[in-house]
C-alpha positions, -999 to 999 in steps of 0.1 A, spaced: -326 -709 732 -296 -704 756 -261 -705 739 -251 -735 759 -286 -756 744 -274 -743 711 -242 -757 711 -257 -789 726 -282 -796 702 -257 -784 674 -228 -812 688 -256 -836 684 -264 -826 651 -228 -821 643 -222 -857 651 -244 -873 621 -236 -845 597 -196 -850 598 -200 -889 589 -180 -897 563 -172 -860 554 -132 -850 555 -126 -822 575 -116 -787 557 -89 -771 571 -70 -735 558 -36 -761 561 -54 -781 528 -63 -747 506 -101 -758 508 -134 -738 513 -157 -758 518 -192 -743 519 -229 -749 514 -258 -741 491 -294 -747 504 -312 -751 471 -301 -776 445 -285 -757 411 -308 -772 382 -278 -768 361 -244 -750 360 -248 -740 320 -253 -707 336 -280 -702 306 -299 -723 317 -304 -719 353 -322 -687 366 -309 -691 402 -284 -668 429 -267 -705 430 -260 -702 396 -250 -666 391 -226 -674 421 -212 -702 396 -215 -684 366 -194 -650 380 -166 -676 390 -163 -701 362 -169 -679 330 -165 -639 321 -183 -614 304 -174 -585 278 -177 -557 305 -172 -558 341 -194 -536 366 -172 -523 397 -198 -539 427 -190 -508 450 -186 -481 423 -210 -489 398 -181 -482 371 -180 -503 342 -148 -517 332 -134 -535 303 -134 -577 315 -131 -597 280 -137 -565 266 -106 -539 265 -131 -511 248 -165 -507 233 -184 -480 210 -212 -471 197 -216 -475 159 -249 -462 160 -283 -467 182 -280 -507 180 -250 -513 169 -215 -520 198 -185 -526 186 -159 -542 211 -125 -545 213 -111 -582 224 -85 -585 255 -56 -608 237 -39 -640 250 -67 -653 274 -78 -690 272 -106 -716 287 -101 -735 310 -96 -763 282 -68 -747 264 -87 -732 237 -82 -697 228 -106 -667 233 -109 -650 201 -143 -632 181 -152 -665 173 -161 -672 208 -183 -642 207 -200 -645 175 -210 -680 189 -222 -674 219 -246 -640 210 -261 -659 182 -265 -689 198 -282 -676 228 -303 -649 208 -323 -675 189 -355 -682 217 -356 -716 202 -320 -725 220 -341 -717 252 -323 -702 276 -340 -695 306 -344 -659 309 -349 -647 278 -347 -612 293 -310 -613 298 -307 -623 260 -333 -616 242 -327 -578 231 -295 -592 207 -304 -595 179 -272 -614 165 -231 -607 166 -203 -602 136 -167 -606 136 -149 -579 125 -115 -594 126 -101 -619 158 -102 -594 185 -132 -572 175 -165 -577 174 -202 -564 170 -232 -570 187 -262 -560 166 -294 -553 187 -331 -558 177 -339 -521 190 -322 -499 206 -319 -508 242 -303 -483 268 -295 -511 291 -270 -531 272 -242 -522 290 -255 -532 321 -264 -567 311 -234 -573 294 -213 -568 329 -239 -594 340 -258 -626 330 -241 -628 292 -210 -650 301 -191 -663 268 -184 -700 259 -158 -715 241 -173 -719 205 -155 -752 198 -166 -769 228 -199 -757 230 -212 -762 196 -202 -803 203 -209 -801 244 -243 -783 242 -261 -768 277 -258 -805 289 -224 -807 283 -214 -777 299 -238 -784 333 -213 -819 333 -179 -801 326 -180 -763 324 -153 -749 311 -150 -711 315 -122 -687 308 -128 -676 346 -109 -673 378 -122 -707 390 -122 -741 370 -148 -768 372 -130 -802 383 -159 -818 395 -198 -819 395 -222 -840 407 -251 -825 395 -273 -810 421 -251 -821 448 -217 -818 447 -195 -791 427 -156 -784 432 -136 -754 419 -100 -749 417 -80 -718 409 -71 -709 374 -34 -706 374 -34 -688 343 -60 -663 348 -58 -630 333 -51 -601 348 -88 -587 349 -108 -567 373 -119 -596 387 -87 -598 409 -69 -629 408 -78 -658 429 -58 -668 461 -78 -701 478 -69 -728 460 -99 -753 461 -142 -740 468 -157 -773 476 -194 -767 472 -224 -789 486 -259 -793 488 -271 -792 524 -309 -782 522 -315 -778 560 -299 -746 577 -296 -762 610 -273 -791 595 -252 -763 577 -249 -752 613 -242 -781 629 -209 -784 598 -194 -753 606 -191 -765 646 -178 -801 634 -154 -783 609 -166 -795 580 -180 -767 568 -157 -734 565 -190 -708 553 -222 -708 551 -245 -681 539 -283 -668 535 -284 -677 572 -319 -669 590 -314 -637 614 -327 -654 644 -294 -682 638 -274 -650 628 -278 -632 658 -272 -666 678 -238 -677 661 -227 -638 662 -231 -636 702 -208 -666 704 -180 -652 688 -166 -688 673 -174 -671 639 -176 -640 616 -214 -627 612 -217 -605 581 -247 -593 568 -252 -569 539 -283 -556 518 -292 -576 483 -311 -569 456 -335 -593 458 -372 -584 463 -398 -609 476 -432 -602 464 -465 -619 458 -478 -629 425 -518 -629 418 -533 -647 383 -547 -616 375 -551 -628 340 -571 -658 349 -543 -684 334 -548 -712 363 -575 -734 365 -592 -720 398 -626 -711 387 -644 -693 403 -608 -670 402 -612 -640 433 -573 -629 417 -593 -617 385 -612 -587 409 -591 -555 417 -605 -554 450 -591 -590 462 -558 -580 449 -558 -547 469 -571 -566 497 -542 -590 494 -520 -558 499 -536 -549 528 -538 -573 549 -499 -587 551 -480 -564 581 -449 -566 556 -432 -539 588 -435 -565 612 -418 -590 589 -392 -571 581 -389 -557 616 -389 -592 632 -380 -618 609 -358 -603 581 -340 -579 599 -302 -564 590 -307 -544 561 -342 -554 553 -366 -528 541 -405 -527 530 -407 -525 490 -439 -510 478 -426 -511 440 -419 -544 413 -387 -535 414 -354 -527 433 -354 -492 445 -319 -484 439 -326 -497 403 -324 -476 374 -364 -459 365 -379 -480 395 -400 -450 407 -409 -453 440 -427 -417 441 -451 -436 415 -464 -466 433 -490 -470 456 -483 -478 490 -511 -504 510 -502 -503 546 -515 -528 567 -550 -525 571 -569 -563 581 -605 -542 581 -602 -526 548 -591 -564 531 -621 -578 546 -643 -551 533 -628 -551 499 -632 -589 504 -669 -585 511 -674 -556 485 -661 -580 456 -685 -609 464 -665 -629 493 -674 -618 527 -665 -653 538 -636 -654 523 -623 -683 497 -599 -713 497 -564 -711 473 -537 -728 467 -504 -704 480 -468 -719 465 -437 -707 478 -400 -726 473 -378 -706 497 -379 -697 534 -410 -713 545 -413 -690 576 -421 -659 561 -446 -680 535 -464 -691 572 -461 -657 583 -480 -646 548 -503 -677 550 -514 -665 583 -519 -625 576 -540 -640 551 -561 -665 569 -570 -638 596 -585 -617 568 -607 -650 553 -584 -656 524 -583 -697 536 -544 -711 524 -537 -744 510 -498 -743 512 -480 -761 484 -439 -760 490 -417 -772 461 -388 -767 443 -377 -735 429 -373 -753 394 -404 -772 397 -425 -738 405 -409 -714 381 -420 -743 355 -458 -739 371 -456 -703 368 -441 -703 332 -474 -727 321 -499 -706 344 -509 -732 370 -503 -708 402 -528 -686 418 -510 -672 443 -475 -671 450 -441 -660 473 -416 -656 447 -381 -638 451 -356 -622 422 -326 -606 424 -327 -588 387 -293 -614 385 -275 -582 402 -288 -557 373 -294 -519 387 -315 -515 362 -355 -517 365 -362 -533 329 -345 -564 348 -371 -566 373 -403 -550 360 -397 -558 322 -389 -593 331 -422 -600 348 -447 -578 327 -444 -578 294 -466 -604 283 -440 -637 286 -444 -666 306 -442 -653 338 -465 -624 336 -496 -633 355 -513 -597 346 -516 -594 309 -521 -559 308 -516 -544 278 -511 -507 292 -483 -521 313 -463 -537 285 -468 -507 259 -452 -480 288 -421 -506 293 -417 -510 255 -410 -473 254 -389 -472 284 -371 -502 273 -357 -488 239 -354 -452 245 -322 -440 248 -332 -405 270 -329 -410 307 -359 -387 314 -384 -410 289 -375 -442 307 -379 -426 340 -413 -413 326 -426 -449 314 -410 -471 338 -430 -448 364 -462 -450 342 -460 -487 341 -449 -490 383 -483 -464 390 -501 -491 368 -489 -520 385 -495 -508 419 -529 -494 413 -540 -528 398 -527 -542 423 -514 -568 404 -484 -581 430 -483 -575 464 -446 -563 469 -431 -574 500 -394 -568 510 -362 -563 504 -340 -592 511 -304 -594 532 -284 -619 533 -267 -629 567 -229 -649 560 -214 -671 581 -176 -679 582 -146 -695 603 -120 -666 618 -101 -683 594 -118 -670 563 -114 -630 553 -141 -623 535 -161 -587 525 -196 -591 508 -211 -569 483 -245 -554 481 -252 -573 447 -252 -611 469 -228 -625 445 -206 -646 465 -170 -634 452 -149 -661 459 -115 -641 440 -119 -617 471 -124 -644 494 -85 -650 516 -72 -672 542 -63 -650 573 
């Protein structure tokens, strides 16, 4: 498509979209800017979405702070931490900070929060991000400590990430429901209005503390659901829209070659991969996924190059691990690489009983393309699709009870360099672990809790050679994300693809 037939069909677009929509201007403080997939809820517990980490980094704060360029880790709520002994952190409390609701931040706050999202039966979400605490005590209003259930190496790291801290007053009587309505945050942004799933608007915290957050300089993020990329599109040319992001490349590269806009694309941590019930927990009987030799054939016959190569793009790279590489213990050296080879998926195909082939269901709830692209790799080798596309909430709720055979998943580790965020997450026997292999979860126990570098590196690798071997996903890429923004808008992004609106300036 030419750039004048882009423009056209965008203006036509453009015209429908705008209805009723104000414009944004820099003149009225407001980014206004688009998510594609609905947030289930902005409790950021209880949503285990990039739209919600996005949320959660701007409305509430953690203990620790991890420098997204340096990898240093700063004091954020925190002013200081130490070790008492191998499960035992003691943290110092920064002083005078308050929520968004005029409560003050205290130990309380703490103490509240860790134990309230320790228990499982709270249910947040990912249990991984929580589930290592075993409980928190106040040692006097500004000092705390966090007591874990074993020692765990990583705690640092998650601390700078998913645990955010709530108001204990307000929570206790607001609940996660509550919060999703009105968060209320001691964060650089403030919640003034949500519509769930639709509709959320942010202003500046006047009174935010001086953290390494930065402090925030647009006043208002106006925040809305628009599902269909081309519509996002067709708002940034109308005016209503001032950013858009995890743009297609093909749309990249056209709204880059116009120059009416910035272009930025940057790596992410985000791996997409393909999950196979190797444990036999769906319905589908006969079930091919329970053979080794249909899950290696899987592996083989998806050209994951080619889809990086021509429909990723950027900084896209093939991932042969069930992790992130840069990730902490995600052994690359270990895995087992499957390039492309159609023949040698048929034969394994043949040798494990199906030389026809076999019909499945295939799931996916983001970027439908590459799913085709997968479906059709597939269908050329005689693995027939039946292609179910749904919600991201709707299929991680399938995948927690079992129900999917086959499916193209993404997860960004919520931003954590560490491989026990990935790997752990997905294979150690919880809900979402479609392999059940006992081997696999013994090796990431050990590398989970030991507090030598050169153990973890040893078992997370045992555990990745397992994996890989088994075949048990088909690891496929490495995600970028391509962002979109008026000249207007000054704006750097990070590798971690948290959108940082405190660093975010009018030009």
């Amino acid at each position: 498509m030419t750039k004048t037939a882009l423009r056209s069909t965008i203006a036509g677009i453009a015209l429908a979209a705008s209805a009723g929509v104000a414009l944004a201007d820099k003149a009225s403080d407001t980014l206004n800017m688009a998510f594609t997939k609905e947030l289930e809820n902005v409790d950021s517990y209880f949503n285990s979405s990039r739209e919600g980490v996005v949320m959660q980094r701007a409305v509430w704060d953690g203990l620790i702070y991890r420098d997204p360029v340096t990898n240093e880790y700063v004091g954020n709520l925190a002013t200081s931490w130490t070790w008492i002994d191998d499960t035992t952190l003691e943290l110092k409390l920064r002083e005078g900070v308050k929520f968004h609701n005029g409560e003050d931040f205290n130990a309380d706050d703490v103490v509240f929060t860790v134990n309230f999202v320790a228990k499982e039966e709270n249910g947040v979400k990912t249990q991984r991000n929580v589930n290592w605490m075993k409980s928190a005590e106040k040692v006097d209003d500004y000092t705390v400590r966090i007591l874990l259930k074993e020692k765990f190496p990583a705690a640092i790291e998650f601390l700078s990430g998913p645990v955010s801290i709530y108001p204990n007053e307000y929570y206790a009587e607001a609940g996660p429901s509550g919060m999703g309505l009105k968060p209320v945050g001691t964060g650089p942004y403030k919640v003034t209005s949500v519509v769930p799933g639709q509709h959320f608007v942010l202003e500046k915290n006047e009174n935010y503390f001086d953290g390494p957050k930065g402090q925030p300089s647009i006043g208002k993020i106006d925040i809305r659901t628009v599902p269909d990329v081309n519509t996002q599109i067709a708002e940034l040319f109308s005016g209503t829209l001032d950013m858009i992001w995890q743009v297609p490349a093909d749309q990249a590269e056209k709204l880059a070659s116009m120059g009416d806009f910035t272009v930025a694309n940057e790596s992410t941590m985000r791996v997409g991969y393909l999950s196979m019930d190797a444990a036999g927990r769906s319905s589908m009987d006969p079930n091919p996924f329970k053979d080794v030799r249909v899950r290696q054939a899987v592996n083989y016959a998806i050209d994951r190059k080619a889809m990086v190569e021509n429909l990723l793009k950027g900084k896209s790279v093939q991932v042969d691990t069930p992790c992130f590489p840069s990730q902490f213990g995600c052994a690359t050296d270990a895995a087992v690489v499957y390039e492309y080879n159609p023949e040698k998926a048929k034969a394994l195909l043949a040798e494990a009983g199906y030389p026809d082939g076999f019909t499945t269901e295939f799931y996916a709830y983001r970027d439908r393309d590459y799913a085709e692209a997968i479906a059709s790799y597939l269908n050329a080798v005689g693995i027939k699709i039946d292609f179910k596309m749904l919600q991201y909430s709707a299929l991680r709720e399938l995948n927690m009870k079992g129900e999917v055979p086959l499916s193209f998943m993404t997860w960004g580790s919520y931003s954590i360099n560490d491989a026990s965020a990935m790997v752990s997450q997905f294979f150690k026997h919880g809900s979402l672990d479609d392999a059940r292999d006992d081997q696999v979860k013994a090796d990431l126990e050990v590398a989970d809790s030991s507090t030598d570098p050169a153990t973890r590196k040893e078992y997370y690798a045992k555990a990745i050679a397992r994996i890989t071997e088994e075949a048990y996903w088909a690891p496929m890429f490495s995600y970028n994300t391509n962002y979109v923004f008026k000249s207007d808008v000054e704006y750097t992004p990070t590798a971690d693809e948290v959108l940082r609106f405190t660093t975010m300036k009018w030009k």
